[in-house]
C-alpha positions as CSV (number, residue, x, y, z in Angstrom):
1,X,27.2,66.3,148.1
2,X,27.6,65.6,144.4
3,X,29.0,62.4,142.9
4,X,30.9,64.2,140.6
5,X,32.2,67.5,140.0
6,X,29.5,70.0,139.3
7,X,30.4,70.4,135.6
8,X,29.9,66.8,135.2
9,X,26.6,65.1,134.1
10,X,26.8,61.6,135.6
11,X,24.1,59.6,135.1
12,X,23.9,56.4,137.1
13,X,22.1,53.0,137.1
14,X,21.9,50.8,140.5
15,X,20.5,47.3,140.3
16,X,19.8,45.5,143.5
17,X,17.7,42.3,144.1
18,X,16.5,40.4,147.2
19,X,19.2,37.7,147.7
20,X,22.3,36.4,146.1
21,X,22.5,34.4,142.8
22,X,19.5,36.0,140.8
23,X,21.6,37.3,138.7
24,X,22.0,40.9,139.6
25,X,25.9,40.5,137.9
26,X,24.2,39.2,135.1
27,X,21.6,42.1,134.5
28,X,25.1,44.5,134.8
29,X,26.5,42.9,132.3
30,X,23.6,42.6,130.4
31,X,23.0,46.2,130.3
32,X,26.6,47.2,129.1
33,X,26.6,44.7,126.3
34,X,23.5,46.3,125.0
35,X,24.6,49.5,125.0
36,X,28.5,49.9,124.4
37,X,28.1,53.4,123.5
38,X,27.6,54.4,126.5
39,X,31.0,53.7,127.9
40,X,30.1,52.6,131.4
41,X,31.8,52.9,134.3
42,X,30.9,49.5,136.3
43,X,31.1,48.7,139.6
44,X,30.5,46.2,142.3
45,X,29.5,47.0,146.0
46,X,29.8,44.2,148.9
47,X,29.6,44.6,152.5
48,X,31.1,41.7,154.5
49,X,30.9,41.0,158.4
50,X,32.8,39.2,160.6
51,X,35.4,39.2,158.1
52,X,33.0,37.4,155.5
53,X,32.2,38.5,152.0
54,X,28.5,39.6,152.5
55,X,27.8,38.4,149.3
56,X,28.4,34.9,149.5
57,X,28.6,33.9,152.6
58,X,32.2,32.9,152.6
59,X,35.7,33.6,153.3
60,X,36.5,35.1,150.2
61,X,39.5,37.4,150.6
62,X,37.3,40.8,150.4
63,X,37.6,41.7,152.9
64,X,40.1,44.5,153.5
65,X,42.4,44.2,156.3
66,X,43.1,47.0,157.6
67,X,40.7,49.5,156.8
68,X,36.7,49.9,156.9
69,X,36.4,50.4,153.0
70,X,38.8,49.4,150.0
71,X,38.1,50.2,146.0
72,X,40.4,48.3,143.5
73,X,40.2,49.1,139.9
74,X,39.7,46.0,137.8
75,X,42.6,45.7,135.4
76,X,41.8,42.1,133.2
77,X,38.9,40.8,131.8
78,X,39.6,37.6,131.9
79,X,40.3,36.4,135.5
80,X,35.9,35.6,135.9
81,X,35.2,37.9,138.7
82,X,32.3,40.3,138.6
83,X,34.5,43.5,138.3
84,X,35.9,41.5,135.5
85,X,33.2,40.1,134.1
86,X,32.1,44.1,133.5
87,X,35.3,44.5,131.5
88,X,34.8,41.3,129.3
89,X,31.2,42.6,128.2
90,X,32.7,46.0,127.3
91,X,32.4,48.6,130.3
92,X,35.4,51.3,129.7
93,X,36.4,51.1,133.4
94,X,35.5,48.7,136.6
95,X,36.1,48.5,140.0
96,X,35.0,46.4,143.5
97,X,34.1,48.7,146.2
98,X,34.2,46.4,150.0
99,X,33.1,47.9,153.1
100,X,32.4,46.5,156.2
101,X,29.4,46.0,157.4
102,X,27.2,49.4,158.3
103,X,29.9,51.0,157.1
104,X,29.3,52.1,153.5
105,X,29.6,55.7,154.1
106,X,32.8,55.6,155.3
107,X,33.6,53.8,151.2
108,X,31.5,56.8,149.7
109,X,35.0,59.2,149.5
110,X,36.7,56.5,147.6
111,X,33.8,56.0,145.2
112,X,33.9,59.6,144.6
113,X,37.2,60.4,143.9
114,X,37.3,56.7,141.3
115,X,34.5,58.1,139.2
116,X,36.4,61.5,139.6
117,X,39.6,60.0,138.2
118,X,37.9,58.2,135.9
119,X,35.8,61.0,135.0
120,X,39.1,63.0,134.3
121,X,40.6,60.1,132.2
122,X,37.5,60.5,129.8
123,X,37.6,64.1,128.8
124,X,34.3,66.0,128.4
125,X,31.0,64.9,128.4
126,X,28.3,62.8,130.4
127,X,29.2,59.9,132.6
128,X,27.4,56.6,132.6
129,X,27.8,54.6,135.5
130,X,26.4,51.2,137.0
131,X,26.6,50.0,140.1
132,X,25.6,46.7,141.7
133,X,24.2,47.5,145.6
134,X,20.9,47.9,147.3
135,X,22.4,49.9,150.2
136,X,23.7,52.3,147.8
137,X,20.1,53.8,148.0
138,X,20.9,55.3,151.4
139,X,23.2,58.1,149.9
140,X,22.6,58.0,146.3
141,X,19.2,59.1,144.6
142,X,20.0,57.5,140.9
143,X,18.5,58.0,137.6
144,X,17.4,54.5,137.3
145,X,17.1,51.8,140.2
146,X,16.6,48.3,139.0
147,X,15.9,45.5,141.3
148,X,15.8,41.7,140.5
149,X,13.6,39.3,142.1
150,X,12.9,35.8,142.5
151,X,9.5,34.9,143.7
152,X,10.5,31.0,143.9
153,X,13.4,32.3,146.5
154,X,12.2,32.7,150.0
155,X,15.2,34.9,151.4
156,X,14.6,39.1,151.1
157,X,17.4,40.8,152.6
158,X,16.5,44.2,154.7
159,X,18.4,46.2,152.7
160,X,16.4,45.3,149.5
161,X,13.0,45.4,151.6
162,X,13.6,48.7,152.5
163,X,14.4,50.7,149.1
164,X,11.7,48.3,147.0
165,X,9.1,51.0,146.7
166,X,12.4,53.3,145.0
167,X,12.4,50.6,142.1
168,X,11.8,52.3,138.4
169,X,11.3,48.9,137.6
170,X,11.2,45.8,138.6
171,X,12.6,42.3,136.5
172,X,11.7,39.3,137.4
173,X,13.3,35.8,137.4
174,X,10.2,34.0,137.0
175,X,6.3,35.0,136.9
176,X,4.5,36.8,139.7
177,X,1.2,34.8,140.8
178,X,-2.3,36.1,139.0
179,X,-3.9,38.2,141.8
180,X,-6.8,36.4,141.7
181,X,-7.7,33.0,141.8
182,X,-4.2,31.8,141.9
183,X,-2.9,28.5,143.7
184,X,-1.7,28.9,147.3
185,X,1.5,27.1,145.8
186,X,2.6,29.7,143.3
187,X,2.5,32.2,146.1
188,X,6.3,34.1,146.1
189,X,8.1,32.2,148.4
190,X,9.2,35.5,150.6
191,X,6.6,37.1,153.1
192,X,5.7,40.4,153.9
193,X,6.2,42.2,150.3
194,X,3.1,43.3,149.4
195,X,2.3,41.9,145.7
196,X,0.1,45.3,144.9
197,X,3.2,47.2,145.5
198,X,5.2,45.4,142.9
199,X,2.0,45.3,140.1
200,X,2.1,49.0,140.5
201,X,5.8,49.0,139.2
202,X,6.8,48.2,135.3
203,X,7.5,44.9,135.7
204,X,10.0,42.8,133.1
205,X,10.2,38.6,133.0
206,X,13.8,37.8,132.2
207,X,14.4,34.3,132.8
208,X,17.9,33.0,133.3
209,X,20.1,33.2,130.0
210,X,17.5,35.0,127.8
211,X,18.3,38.4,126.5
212,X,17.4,41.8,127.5
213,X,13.6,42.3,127.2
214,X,12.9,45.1,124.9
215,X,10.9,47.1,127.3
216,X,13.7,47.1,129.3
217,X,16.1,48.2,126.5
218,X,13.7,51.2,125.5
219,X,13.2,52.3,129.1
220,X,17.6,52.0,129.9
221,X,17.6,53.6,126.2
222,X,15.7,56.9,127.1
223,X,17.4,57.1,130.1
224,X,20.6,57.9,128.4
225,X,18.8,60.0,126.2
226,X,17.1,62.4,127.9
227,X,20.7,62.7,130.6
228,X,19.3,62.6,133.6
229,X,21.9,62.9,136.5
230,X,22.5,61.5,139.9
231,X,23.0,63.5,143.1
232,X,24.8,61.6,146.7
């Protein structure tokens, strides 16, 4: 199935990363201020169980109540959620996709028929989206998958472990260890990722607050350049 129509080019970023609060919003956002040309469509994907906002942990009000999936479009930028958080940085459109748990496919119409209508809205001409999810990856083979990670942090969620060898490329919070002759103690805190894997992948230190690494800009810049699209 196709994300869009098939007269439409979309062309669609994901960013993931291992655990919560590495700044995975951030990056978004980071990535739509740099290039406002591009008119993004942004968007946020949590899964929450037990009635919990997968995200954080907490009762947030997420969840939907009486359905599996639920897709809001944002409507202010000022409010300091993620969705609009994308607005306030300068994303055309931006929405918050929830799901329950294991149940993303069963969101995958709605997203669908938002970047449809929002496609429609636009007129002619490529799409850009972004979207913020790691499980994504199950149904959607993007242009460009971006995952953040934090070596200091110990938690890696499965849904990050699994897709991790799909990264284009890889930014990082703070420094991976030398892979030789480093300390025991600068060691990532999380097990079972192998280090060679990651070296392997264009790799870009972006430490909280500092901007957009310019290898990072050139590689998001050629992306929207040469129009590559997404399939799902």
């Amino acid at each position: 199935m196709s994300l869009m129509t098939s007269e439409t080019q979309t062309r669609v970023v994901v960013v993931g990363g291992h655990t919560r609060s590495i700044g995975k919003t951030q990056l978004v956002c980071d990535l739509i201020s740099a290039f406002p040309e591009a008119q993004w469509i942004a968007g946020k994907i949590t899964q929450y169980g037990h009635g919990v906002c997968a995200q954080n942990g907490e009762n947030c009000g997420c969840a939907p109540a009486d359905h599996a999936a639920a897709l809001d479009w944002e409507t202010r930028a000022d409010t300091g959620t993620d969705s609009s958080r994308f607005l306030a940085v300068g994303a055309r459109r931006a929405f918050w996709l929830r799901t329950k748990q294991g149940y993303l496919a069963e969101g995958l119409p709605l997203l669908r028929a938002a970047l449809q209508q929002a496609a429609a809205d636009s007129g002619p001409g490529p799409r850009n989206v972004i979207l913020e999810s790691n499980s994504l990856l199950q149904f959607l083979k993007p242009a460009l998958y971006l995952v953040v990670l934090a070596p200091r942090l110990a938690d890696f969620k499965d849904s990050a472990r699994l897709v991790l060898d799909r990264a284009d490329a890889v930014v990082l919070r703070d420094p991976l260890p030398e892979p030789a002759g480093s300390a025991a103690d600068a060691a990532p805190a999380w097990r079972g990722v192998p280090l060679q894997l990651l070296r392997a992948k264009r790799c870009f230190l972006q430490r909280e607050a500092e901007p957009l690494p310019e290898g990072l800009r050139g590689l998001v810049q050629g992306l929207l350049q040469l129009g590559t699209a997404a399939a799902l």
